[in-house]
C-alpha positions as CSV (number, residue, x, y, z in Angstrom):
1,X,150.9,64.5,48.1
2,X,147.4,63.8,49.6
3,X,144.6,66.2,48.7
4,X,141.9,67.5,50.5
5,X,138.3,66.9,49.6
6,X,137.1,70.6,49.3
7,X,133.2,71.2,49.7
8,X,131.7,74.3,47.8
9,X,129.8,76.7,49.7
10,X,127.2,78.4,47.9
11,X,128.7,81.2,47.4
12,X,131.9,79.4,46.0
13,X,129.7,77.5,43.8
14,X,128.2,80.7,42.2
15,X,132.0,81.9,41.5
16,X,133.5,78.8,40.3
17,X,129.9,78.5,37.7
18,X,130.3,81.8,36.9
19,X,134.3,81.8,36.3
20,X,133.4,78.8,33.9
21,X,130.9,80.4,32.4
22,X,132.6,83.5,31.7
23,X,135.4,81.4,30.2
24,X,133.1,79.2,28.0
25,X,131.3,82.5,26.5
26,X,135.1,84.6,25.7
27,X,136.5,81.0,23.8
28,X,133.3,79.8,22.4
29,X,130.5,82.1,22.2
30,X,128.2,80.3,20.2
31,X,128.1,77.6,23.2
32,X,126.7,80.7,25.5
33,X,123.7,79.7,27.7
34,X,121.2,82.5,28.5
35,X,119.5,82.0,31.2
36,X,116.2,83.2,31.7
37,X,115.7,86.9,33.9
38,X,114.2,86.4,37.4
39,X,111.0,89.1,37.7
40,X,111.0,91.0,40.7
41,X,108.2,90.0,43.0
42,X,105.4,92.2,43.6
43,X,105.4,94.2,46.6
44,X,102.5,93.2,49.0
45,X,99.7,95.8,49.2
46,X,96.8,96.1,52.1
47,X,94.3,98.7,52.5
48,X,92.7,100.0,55.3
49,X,89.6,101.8,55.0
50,X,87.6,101.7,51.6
51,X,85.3,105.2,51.2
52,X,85.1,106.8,48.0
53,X,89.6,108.1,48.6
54,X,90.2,104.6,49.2
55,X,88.6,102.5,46.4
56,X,89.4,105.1,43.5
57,X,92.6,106.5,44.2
58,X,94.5,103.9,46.3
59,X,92.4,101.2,45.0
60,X,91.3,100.8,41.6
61,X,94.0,103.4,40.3
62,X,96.6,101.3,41.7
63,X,95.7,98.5,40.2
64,X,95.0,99.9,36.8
65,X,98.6,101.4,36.7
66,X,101.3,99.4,38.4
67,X,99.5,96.0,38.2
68,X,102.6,94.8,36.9
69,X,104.5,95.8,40.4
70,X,102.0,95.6,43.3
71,X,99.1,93.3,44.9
72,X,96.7,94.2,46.7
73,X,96.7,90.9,49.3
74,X,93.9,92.1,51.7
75,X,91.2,94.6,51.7
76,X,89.7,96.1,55.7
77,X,86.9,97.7,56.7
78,X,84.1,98.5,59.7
79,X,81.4,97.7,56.7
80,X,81.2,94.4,55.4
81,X,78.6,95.6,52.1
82,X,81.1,98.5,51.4
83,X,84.2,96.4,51.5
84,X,82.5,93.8,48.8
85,X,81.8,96.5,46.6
86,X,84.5,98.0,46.7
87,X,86.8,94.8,46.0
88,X,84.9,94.4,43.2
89,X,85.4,98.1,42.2
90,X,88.9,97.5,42.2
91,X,88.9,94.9,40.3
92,X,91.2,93.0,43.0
93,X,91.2,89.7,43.6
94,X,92.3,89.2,47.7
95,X,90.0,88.5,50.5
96,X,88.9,90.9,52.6
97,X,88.2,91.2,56.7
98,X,86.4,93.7,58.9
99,X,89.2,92.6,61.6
100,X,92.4,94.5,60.7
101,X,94.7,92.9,63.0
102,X,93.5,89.3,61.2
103,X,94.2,90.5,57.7
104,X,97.8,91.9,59.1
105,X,98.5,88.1,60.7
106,X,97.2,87.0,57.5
107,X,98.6,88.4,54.5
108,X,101.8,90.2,56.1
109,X,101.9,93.1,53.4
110,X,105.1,95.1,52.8
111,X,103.2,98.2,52.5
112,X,99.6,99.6,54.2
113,X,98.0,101.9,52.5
114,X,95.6,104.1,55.4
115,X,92.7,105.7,54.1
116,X,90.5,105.4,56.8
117,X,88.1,108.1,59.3
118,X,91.5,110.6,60.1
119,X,90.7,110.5,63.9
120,X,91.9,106.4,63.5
121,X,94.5,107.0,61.3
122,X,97.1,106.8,64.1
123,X,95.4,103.5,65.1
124,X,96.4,101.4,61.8
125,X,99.8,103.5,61.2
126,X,100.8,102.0,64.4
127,X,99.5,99.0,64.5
128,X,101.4,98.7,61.0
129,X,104.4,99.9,61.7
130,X,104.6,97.2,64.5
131,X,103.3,94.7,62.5
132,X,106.0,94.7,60.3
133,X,105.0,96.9,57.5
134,X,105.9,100.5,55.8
135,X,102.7,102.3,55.7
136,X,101.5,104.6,53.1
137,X,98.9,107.1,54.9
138,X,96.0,109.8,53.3
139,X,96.5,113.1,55.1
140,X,95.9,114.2,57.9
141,X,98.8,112.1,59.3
142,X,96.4,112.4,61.9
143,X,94.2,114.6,64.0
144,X,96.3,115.4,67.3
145,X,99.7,116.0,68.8
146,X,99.4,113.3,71.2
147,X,98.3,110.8,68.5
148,X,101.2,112.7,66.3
149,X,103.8,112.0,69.0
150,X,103.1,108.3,69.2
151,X,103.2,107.3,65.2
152,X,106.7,109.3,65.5
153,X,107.7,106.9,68.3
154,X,106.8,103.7,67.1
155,X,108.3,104.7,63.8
156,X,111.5,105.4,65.3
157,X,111.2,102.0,67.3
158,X,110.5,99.6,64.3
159,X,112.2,101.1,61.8
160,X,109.7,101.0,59.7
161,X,108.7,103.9,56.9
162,X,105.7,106.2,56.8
163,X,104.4,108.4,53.3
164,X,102.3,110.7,53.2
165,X,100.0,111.5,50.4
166,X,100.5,114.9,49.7
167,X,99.4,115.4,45.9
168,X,99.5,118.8,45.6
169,X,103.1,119.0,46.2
170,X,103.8,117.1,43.0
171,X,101.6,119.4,40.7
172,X,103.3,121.5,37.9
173,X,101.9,124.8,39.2
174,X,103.2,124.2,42.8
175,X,106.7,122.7,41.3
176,X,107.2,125.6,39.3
177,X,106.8,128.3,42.2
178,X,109.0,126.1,44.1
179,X,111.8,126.3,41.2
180,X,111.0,130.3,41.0
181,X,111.4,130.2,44.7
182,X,114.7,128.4,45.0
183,X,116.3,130.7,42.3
184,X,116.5,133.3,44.6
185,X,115.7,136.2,42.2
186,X,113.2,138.0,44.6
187,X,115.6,137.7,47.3
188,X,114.9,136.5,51.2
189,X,111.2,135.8,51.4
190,X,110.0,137.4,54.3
191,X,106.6,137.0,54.1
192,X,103.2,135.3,52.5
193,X,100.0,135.8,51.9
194,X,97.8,132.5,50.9
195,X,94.1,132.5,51.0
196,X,92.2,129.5,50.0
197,X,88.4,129.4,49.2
198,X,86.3,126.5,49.3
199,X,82.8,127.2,46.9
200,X,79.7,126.4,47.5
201,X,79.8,122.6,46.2
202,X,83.2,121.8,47.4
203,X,82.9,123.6,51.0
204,X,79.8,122.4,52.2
205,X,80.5,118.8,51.0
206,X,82.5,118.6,54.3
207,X,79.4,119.5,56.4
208,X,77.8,117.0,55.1
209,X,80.6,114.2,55.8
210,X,81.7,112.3,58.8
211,X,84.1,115.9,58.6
212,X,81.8,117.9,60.5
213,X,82.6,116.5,63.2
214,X,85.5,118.0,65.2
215,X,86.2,114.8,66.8
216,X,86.7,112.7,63.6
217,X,88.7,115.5,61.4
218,X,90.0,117.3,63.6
219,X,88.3,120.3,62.1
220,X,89.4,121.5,58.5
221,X,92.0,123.2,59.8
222,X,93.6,119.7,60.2
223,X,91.7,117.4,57.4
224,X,92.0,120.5,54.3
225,X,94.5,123.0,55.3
226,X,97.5,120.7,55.7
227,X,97.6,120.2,52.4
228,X,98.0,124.1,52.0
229,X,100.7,123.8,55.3
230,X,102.3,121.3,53.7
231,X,102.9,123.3,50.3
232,X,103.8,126.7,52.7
233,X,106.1,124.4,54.7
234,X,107.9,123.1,51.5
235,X,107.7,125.7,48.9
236,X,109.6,127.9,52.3
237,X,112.0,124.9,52.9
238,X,111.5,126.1,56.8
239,X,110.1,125.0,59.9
240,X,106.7,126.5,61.6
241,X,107.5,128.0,65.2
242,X,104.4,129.7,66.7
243,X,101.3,130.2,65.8
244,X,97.8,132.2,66.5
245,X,94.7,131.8,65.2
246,X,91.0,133.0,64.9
247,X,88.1,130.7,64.0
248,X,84.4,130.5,64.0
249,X,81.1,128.4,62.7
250,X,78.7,130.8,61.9
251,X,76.9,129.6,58.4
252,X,77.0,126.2,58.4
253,X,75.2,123.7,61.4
254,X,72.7,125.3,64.0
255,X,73.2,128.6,62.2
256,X,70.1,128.0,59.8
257,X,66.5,128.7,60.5
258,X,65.6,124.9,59.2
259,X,67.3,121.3,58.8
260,X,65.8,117.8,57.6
261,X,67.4,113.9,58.3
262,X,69.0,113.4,54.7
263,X,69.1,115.5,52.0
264,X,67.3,112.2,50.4
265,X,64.4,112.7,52.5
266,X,64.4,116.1,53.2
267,X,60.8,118.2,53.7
268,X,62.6,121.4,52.6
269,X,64.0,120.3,49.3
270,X,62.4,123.1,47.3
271,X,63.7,125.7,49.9
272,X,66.9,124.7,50.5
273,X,69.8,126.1,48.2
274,X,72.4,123.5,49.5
275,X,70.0,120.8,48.8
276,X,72.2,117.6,46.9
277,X,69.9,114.7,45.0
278,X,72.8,111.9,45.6
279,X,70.5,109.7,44.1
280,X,71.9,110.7,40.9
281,X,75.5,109.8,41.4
282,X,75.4,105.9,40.9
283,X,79.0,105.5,42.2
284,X,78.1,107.0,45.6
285,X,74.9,105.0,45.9
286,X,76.5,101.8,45.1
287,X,79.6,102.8,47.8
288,X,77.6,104.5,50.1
289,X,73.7,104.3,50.5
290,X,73.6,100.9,49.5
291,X,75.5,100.0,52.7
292,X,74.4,102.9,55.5
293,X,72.6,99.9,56.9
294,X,76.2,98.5,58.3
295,X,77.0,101.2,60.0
296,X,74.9,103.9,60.2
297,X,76.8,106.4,57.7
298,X,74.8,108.5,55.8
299,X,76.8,110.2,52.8
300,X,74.3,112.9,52.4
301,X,73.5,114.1,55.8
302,X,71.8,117.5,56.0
303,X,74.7,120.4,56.3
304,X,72.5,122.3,58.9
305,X,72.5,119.6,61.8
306,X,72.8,120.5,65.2
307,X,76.0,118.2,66.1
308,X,78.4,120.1,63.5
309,X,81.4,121.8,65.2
310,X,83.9,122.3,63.2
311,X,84.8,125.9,62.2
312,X,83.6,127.1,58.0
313,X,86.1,130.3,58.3
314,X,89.3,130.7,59.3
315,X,92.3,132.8,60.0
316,X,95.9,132.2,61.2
317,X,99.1,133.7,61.3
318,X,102.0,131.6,61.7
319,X,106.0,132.7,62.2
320,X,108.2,130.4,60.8
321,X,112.2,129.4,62.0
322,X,113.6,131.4,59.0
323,X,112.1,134.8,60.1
324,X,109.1,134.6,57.3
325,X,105.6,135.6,58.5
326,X,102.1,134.2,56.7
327,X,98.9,135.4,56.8
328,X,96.4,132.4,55.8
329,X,92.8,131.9,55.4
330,X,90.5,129.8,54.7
331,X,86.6,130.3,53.4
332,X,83.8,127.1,53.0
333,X,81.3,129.2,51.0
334,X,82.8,130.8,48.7
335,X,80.9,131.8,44.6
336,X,84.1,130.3,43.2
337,X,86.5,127.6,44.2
338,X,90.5,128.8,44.1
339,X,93.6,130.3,46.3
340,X,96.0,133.3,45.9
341,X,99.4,133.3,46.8
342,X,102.0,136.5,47.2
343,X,105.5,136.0,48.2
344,X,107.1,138.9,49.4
345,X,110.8,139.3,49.3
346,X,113.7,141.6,49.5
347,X,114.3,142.2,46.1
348,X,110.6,141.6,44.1
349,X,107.6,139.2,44.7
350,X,106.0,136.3,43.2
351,X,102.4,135.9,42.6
352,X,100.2,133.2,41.9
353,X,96.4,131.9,41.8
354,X,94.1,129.0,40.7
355,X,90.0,129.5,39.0
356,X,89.9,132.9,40.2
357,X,86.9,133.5,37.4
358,X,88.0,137.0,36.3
359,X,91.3,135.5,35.6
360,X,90.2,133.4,33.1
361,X,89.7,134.0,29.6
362,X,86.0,131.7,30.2
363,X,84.0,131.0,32.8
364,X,83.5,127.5,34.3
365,X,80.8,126.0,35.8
366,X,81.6,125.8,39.4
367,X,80.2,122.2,39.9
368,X,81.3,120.8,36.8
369,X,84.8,122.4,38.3
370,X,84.9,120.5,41.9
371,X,83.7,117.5,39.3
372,X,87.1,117.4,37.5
373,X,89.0,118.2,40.3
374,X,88.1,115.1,42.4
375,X,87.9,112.6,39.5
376,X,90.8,110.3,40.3
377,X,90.1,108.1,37.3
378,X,90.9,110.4,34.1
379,X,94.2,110.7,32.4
380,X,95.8,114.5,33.0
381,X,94.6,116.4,29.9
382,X,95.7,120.2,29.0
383,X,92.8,122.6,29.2
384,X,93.9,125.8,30.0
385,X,97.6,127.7,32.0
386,X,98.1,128.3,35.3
387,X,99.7,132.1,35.7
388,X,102.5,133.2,38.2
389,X,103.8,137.0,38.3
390,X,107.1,137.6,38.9
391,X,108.3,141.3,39.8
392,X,111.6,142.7,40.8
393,X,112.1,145.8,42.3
394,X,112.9,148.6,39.9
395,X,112.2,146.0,37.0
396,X,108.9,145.3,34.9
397,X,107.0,142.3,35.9
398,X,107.3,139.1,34.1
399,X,104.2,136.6,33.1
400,X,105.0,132.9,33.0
401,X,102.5,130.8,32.0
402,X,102.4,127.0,31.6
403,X,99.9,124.2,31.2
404,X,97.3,122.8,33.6
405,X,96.9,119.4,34.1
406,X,92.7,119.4,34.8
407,X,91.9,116.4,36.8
408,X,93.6,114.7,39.4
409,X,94.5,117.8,41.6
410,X,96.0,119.7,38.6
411,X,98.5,116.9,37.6
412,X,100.0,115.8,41.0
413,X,98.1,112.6,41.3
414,X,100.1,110.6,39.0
415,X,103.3,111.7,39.8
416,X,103.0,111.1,43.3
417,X,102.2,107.9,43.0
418,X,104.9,107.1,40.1
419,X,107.5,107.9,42.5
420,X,105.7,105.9,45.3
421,X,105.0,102.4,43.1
422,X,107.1,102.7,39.6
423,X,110.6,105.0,40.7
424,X,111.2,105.2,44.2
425,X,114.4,105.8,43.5
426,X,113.5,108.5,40.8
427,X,116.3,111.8,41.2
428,X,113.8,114.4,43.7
429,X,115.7,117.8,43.5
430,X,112.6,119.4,44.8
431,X,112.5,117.0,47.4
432,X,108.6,116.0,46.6
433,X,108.9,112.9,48.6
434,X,106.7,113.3,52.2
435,X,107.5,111.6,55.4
436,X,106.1,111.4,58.5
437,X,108.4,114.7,59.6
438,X,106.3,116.6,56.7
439,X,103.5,114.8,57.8
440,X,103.9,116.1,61.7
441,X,104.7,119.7,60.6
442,X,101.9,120.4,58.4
443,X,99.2,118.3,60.8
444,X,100.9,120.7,63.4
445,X,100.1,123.9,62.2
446,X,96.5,123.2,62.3
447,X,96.6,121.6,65.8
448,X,98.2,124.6,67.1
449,X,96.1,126.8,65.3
450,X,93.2,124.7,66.9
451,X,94.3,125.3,70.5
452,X,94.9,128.9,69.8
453,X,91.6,129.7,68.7
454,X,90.6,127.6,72.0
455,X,92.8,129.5,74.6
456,X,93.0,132.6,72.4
457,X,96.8,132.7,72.5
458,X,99.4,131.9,70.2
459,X,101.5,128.2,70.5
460,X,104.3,127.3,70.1
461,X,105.6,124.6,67.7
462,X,108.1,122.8,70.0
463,X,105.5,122.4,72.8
464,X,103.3,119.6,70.7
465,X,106.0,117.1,70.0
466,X,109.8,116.3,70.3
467,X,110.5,117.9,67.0
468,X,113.3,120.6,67.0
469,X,111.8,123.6,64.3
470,X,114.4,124.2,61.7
471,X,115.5,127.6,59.9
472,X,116.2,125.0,56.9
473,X,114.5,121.9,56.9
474,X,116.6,119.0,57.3
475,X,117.4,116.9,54.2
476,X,115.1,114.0,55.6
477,X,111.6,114.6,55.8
């Protein structure tokens, strides 16, 4: 009988190898062959934008943590001195272009991380979405429902992924009152008080910054308080519907009786409380002042000038899908930089709060406080416990303390990113993980809250983008 000359597939000649194989190592084991475990490849990294957020925390962290999973293949920015710095303060070894769409031809990264000016942010989310990359971006999402709208379209039609960076999600004082929340012991939540204050150091650092201008951030309604829309958004696992809001400027800018150029050259140094010697922060003159000559940036602008518009006090109410009111605020000069939190429910509360001094057992110096808060580079160490009162009705009230993490954003740095770089695929029961849905609802808030204190009515949810509000969020974010 004639036989047919057979030719192996690839496939077939991986099973037939492997058949053998397996046979040879059951009869003979000591004639096994190991053969030698094929590393993963890196994923591809690009950066957009490379201020101080940039260069520390999606730069040089990065690289100093998950080196052994990530590149960083291209480095962008508007300011060619900056962007040579900052590749060196990395420690990265790619090349870098001031044209963004040239690095994207060039490099083709799997992820972009956007850290750029807010008001662009929609510019290189979709531009790298339909370049052919996921794209990891800094909150705001962005600064707009219009600009919101479109980085949900393209997303949808590429198919491509977008994070967002929300830290303080991942923190173990925000986790906890999310467990405490999801246990149900104070029964329906139906409503929330959260009031966040800004000090003296902290608040007026956004004055000072490209921030203050309404057209860039968006106001801080937008750039700050979507972190704290986000956390209200998730820790009540519902879906913002309308919204009104009050909002003025009426310490900061052309509210003071004097103003200079710079704080650097400033005739009213001696006068002026807010006055900030940036001259003695080496990292900021080496990023910043060393480079203002590029493009015109100064880091330490004079918090009194004429052009800021962007509201330092602020007060909205927002009714969410599941019935739940809030009452939130949020105040630029405060003596002491913290929040309070109640959660009122049918059968008890819950209440919470972070540095409100006579809280604490010491007191800590307010600057060396904003200090530890936005170094990015130090390790989470234990100081002190963060405090959360839970009551029941007809019941004593019960203390539950547990450690701070001092330091990137009380502990949620790290873990964010872990589960971004190291475990993607790490169990999320909490669902920490933010997507552009998150991103849109939290940005949202703020917009509307915007446009109310425009029009002086309330808005509605529904009327800025395509997304249906949910009673319960829908499992993906």
């Amino acid at each position: 009988m004639k036989t047919k000359n057979k030719v192996l597939s690839r496939r077939n000649f991986i099973a037939a190898t492997g058949t053998a194989l397996a046979g040879t190592l059951v009869t003979n084991p000591a004639a096994a062959v190991i053969l030698p475990r094929k590393t993963p490849a890196k994923k591809k990294l690009a950066l957009v934008g490379t201020g101080i957020r940039g260069t520390t925390f999606w730069g040089k962290r990065i690289l100093d943590n998950y080196a052994d999973l990530v590149d960083f293949v291209g480095l962008c920015d508007i300011n060619p001195g900056r962007l040579e710095f900052a590749k060196s303060f990395i420690g990265a070894s790619c090349p870098t272009f001031t044209n963004f769409e040239e690095m994207m031809n060039s490099t083709k990264p799997d992820m972009l991380i956007v850290t750029t000016v807010d008001a662009t942010h929609d510019e290189f989310i979709v531009k790298g979405l339909e370049m052919g990359a996921d794209v990891l971006t800094e909150k705001p999402m962005t600064t707009d429902d219009l600009k919101c709208r479109k980085i949900l379209d393209t997303e949808r039609s590429t198919g491509r992924k977008v994070i967002v960076g929300f830290n303080y999600r991942y923190g173990p004082h925000s986790t906890k009152i999310k467990e405490l929340l999801t246990t149900g012991d104070i029964g329906k939540i139906t409503s929330v008080d959260f009031h966040w204050y800004l000090n003296i150091y902290h608040g007026a650092s956004y004055f000072r910054r490209w921030h203050g201008i309404r057209s860039r951030s968006g106001t801080l309604l937008v750039h700050k308080a979507t972190h704290h829309f986000d956390l209200l958004n998730w820790w009540l696992d519902s879906d913002p519907v309308e919204v009104f809001a009050y909002g003025d400027l009426e310490h900061y800018g052309a509210n003071n009786s004097f103003r200079g150029d710079k704080c650097r050259s400033c005739p009213y140094k001696e006068k002026c409380k807010f006055f900030w010697d940036i001259t003695t922060d080496k990292m900021l003159m080496n990023l910043y002042v060393n480079h203002e000559h590029h493009d015109g940036y100064i880091r330490d602008n004079c918090l009194w000038r004429n052009e800021i518009d962007i509201y330092d006090k602020m007060a909205v109410q927002i009714k969410y899908a599941n019935n739940v009111q809030v009452s939130y605020s949020l105040t630029t000069y405060s003596p002491y930089e913290g929040w309070r939190i109640t959660f009122n429910g049918f059968n008890g509360r819950l209440e919470s709060w972070l540095d409100i001094p006579w809280r604490k057992d010491e007191i800590i110096s307010q600057a060396e406080l904003h200090a530890k808060e936005m170094e990015q580079e130090k390790q989470e160490v234990i100081t002190d416990y963060e405090e959360i009162i839970q009551m029941k009705n007809f019941e004593n009230y019960q203390m539950i303390k547990l450690p701070r993490g001092r330091g990137g954003h009380g502990g949620g740095d790290q873990r964010l990113q872990d589960q971004i770089f190291r475990n993607p695929d790490m169990p999320d029961p909490y669902r920490h993980a933010a997507g552009s849905r998150d991103g849109a609802m939290s940005i949202l808030i703020g917009i509307a809250a915007r446009k109310s204190i425009e029009s002086g009515e309330p808005v509605r949810i529904a009327d800025l983008t395509d997304i249906k509000p949910e009673a319960v969020r829908p499992a993906k974010s």
